[in-house]
Structure formats: C-alpha cells, structure tokens
C-alpha positions in Angstrom: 101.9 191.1 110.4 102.9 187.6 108.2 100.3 186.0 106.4 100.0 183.4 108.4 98.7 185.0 111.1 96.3 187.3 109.1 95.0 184.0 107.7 94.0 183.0 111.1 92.3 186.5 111.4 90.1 185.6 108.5 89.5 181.9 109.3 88.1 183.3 112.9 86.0 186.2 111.7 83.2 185.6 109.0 83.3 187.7 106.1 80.7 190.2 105.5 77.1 189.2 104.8 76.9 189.4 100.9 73.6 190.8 101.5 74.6 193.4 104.3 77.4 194.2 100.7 74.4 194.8 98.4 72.0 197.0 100.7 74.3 198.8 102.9 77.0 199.7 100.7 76.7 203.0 99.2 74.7 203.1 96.2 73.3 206.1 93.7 70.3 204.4 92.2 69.3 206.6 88.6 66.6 204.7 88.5 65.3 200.8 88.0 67.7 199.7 90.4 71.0 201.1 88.4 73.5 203.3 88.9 74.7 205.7 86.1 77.7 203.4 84.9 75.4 200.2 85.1 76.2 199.1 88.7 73.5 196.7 90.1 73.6 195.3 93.8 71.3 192.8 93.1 73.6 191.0 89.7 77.2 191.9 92.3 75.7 189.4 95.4 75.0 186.8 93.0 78.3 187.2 91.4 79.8 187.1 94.6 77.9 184.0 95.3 79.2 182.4 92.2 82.7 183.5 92.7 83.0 182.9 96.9 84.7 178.8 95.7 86.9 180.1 93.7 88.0 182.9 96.3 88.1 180.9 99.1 89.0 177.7 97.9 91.1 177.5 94.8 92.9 180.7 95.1 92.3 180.3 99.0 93.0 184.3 98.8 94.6 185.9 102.0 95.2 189.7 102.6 96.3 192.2 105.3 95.8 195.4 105.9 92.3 196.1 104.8 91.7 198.2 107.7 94.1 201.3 105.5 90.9 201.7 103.6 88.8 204.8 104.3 85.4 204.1 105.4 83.9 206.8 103.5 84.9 209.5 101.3 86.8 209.8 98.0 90.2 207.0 98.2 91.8 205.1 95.5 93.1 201.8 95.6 96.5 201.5 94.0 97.7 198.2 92.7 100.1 196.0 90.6 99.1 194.4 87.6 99.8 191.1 85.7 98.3 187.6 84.1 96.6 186.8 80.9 93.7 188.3 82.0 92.6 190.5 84.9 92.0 187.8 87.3 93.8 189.6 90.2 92.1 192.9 89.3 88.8 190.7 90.3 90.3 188.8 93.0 91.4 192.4 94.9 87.8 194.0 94.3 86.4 190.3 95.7 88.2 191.0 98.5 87.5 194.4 99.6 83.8 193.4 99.3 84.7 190.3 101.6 86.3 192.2 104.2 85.5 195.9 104.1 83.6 197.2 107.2 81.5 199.3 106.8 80.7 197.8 103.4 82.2 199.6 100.0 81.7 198.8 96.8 85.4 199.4 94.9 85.0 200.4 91.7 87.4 199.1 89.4 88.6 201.3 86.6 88.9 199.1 83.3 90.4 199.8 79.7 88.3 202.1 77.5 87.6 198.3 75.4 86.4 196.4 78.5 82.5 198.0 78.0 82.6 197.2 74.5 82.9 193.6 75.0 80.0 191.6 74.3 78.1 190.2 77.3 81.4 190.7 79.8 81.5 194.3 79.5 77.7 194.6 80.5 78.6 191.9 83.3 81.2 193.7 85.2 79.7 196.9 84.8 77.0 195.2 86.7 79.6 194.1 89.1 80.7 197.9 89.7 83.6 198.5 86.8 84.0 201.6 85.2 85.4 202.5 81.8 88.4 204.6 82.9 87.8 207.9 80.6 88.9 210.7 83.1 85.5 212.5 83.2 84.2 208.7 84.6 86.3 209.0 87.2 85.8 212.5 88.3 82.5 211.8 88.8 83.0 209.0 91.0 85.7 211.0 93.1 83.0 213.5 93.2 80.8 211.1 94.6 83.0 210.2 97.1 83.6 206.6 95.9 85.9 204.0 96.2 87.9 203.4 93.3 90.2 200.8 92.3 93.2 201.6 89.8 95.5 199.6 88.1 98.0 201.9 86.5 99.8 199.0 84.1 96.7 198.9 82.6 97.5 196.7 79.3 101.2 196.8 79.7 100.8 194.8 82.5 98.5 192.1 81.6 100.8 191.9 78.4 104.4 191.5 80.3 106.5 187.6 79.8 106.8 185.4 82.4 110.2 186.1 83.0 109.7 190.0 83.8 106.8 188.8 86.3 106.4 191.3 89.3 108.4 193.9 87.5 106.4 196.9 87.2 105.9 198.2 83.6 104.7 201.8 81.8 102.8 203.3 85.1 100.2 206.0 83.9 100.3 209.1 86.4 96.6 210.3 86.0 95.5 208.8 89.4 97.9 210.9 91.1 97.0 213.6 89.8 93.3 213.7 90.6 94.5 212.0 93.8 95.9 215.4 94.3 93.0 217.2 93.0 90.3 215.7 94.8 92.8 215.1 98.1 91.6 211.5 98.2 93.7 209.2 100.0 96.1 206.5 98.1 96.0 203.0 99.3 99.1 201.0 97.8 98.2 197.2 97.0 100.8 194.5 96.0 98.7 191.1 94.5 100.7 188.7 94.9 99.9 184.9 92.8 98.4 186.3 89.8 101.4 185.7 87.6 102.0 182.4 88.5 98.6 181.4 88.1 97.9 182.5 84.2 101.0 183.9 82.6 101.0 185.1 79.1 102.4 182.8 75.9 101.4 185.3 73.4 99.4 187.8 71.6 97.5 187.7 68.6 97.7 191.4 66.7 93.8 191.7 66.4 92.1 194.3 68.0 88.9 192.9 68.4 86.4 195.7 70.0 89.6 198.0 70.3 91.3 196.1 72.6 95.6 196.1 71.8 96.2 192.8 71.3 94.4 189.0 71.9 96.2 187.4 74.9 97.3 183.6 74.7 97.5 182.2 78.1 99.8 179.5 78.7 97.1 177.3 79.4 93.9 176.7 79.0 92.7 177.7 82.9 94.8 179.7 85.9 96.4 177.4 88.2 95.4 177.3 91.6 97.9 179.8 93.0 97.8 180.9 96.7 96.7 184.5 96.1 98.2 186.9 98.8 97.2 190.4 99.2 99.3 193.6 101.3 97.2 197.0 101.1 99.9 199.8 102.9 99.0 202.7 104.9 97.6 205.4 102.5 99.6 208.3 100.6 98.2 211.6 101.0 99.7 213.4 97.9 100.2 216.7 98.2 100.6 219.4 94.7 103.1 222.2 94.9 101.5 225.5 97.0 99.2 227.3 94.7 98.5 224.1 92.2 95.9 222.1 93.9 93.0 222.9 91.7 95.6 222.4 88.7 98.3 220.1 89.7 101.1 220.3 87.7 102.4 217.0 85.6 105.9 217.0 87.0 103.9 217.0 90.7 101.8 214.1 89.5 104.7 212.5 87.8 106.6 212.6 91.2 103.4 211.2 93.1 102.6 208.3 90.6 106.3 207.7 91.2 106.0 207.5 95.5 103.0 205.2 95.3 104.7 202.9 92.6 107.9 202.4 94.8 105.5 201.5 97.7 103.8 198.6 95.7 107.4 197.6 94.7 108.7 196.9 98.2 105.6 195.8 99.2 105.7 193.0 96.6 109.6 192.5 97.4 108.9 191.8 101.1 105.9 189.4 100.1 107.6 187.3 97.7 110.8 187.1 100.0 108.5 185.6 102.8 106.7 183.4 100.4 107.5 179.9 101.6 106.1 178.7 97.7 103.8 179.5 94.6 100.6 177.1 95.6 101.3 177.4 99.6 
C-alpha cells in the first residue's frame, strides 16, 4: 500500500477519541490515579491535545500498517532511531495512540538518564515512558503491555547527517525476552526524523548521566513529512529446550532478523519518497 493512499485512509477515518485513549486503554492504577512507573491517563490526553498540531500539521505524520499490532497481549514495537532528540520516538508512540483500535497505550522504553531529567523525565513518564532497566520491562511483558523499543538507543540519536538511515550498534535484549515472553515483534521504519533535526555536535558533559549534550543543527526541527511503515510481526523462536533461557547467539540471530526488516523497510520508503517536506 503507498502512502498516498494510506493518507487518504486517515483523512477519511477520524482518529480515535483522545478520551476513548485515556479511559479504555488498559491501565494498572497503584493508586491516586498512577501506574507503578508514573503513567497517568489524565496528563497523556492533554499531551496529546497539546501535541495533535504538531502531528497533524507540521509533521503532517502518515503511517501504514497499524493494523500488525496485537490488540492485546505482550508485543513489542521495533523501530529505527535517529535526530538530535527523540522526536520520532514521540511521533511513533503519537501515532499508535492516534490510530490503534482497540486503544493501547505503547510504552516507550527510554535511556536509564531520561527519568533523571528534571521536569521532562517526570513528564513523559506521565506520558507512559519507561526507564529501560530489564527488570522494567519484564514487568510490563508480564503485564501484557505494549512496548515500544528503540534498539540504537543513544547511538542512534548521536549518528552524522551523512550516515542518516544507516542503522548503528543494535542492542539484542528485546529479542531475547521477545523469545522469552513469546511476544510478537512489530518492525517499524520512521521515516523524516533525520531530515528534520540532524545532529551538529556533542558537548562531552554528562549532565544527569546522559553520554553526551546533543547540538542540533538548528535551533527547531524542520517541518519534515514524517512517514511511518510498521511490518507484519516476527514471532522469534529460541533453539528447542532454551525458551525459559534463550541463548545469546539465539537472541543475537533474532535482533539480527528484525533489524534487516526495518532496513528494507526504510530502503523501499525512501526509494518511493517523491521529497523530504512532501
């Protein structure tokens, strides 16, 4: 299916109530309206609220495919990583809570720094972000949550203009609780984000233990045309006998599968691109 066409798709059906997102979606309240990692519905609609111009309008975001996501159970969403800062990691959860039906809230896994951010890292965690330790996100698999992964983690957020789209160090742990837990992998090329905000350079401080200050290139993203591919998920399977203990070559071998998937996916997308702000 081009683009094109699934943009016609979205301009013809309305995107889910943000409301319908903060009631119906599933939600393990611990108490005064929060989950155990700081989720609250109520602070993610009026974020969404806030951030539905800049979705729909300046980055005039597009996807196809959303339908590959599991309506319930344990699944992880795969993607590609890249820009100053995580703009597409925001733009991707954004549009799963657009478009998603039934209603899911992704939870994106951030660097161990993110929460340690002043005001930011309280505000996402809010929005549903999760420091990624592995124990965090055992207990959402356990949950049977949604999660979103973005293996390049820093590496990718940290790469030059000129190796844009070229996937860099791509950590294996997702496969292997993919494995563990059996949860579905659902590959997701972003397309746009490195156009928009590339990286001029980073400052060696490691303010609140992030690896390095980025420098955009300028002061705010451009308005790229954001485009969005998620592919049929990748059940990965462990040798016989290693499922509760998947070996690291297995996982190693997985990581690899769903990484070559995002790769064509983003080859086929940027070779039917007819231009950056289209």
């Amino acid at each position: 299916m081009s683009f094109a066409h699934t943009r016609g798709i979205a301009d013809a059906a309305a995107p889910l109530s943000l409301a319908r997102v903060a009631i119906e979606a599933c939600f393990h309240d611990e108490g005064a309206g929060y989950d155990a990692f700081g989720l609250h519905p109520p602070t993610l609609e009026r974020m969404l609220e806030v951030g539905a111009p800049v979705y729909d309008r300046y980055f005039r975001v597009v996807s196809e495919g959303i339908e590959h996501i599991p309506a319930d159970g344990p699944a992880i969403i795969v993607a590609n990583h890249g820009g100053a800062l995580p703009v597409d990691a925001a733009m991707l959860c954004f549009d799963v809570l657009r478009h998603l039906e039934p209603p899911r809230i992704p939870r994106a896994i951030g660097a161990y720094f993110v929460p340690r951010l002043p005001f930011v890292g309280t505000l996402l965690s809010r929005c549903g972000m999760v420091s990624g330790t592995r124990a965090n996100v055992m207990r959402l698999l356990d949950r049977g949550e949604l999660i979103a992964i973005w293996p390049e983690g820093t590496t990718g957020t940290a790469k030059r203009f000129r190796d844009r789209y070229k996937i860099q160090a791509w950590h294996v742990g997702f496969a292997e609780l993919a494995i563990r837990y059996r949860a579905p992998v659902i590959p997701a090329a972003i397309l746009g984000a490195e156009e928009s905000w590339p990286l001029a350079g980073k400052l060696g401080l490691h303010w609140f233990g992030a690896p390095y200050v980025p420098i955009p290139a300028w002061p705010l993203p451009l308005p790229a045309h954001y485009q969005i591919r998620y592919g049929s998920p990748i059940h990965l399977d462990a040798p016989a006998g290693q499922v509760d203990d998947p070996a690291r070559t297995a996982a190693t071998a997985a990581a690899a599968r769903v990484r070559s998937v995002v790769e064509r996916q983003l080859d086929d997308m940027r070779m039917a691109r007819r231009g950056i702000f289209r």
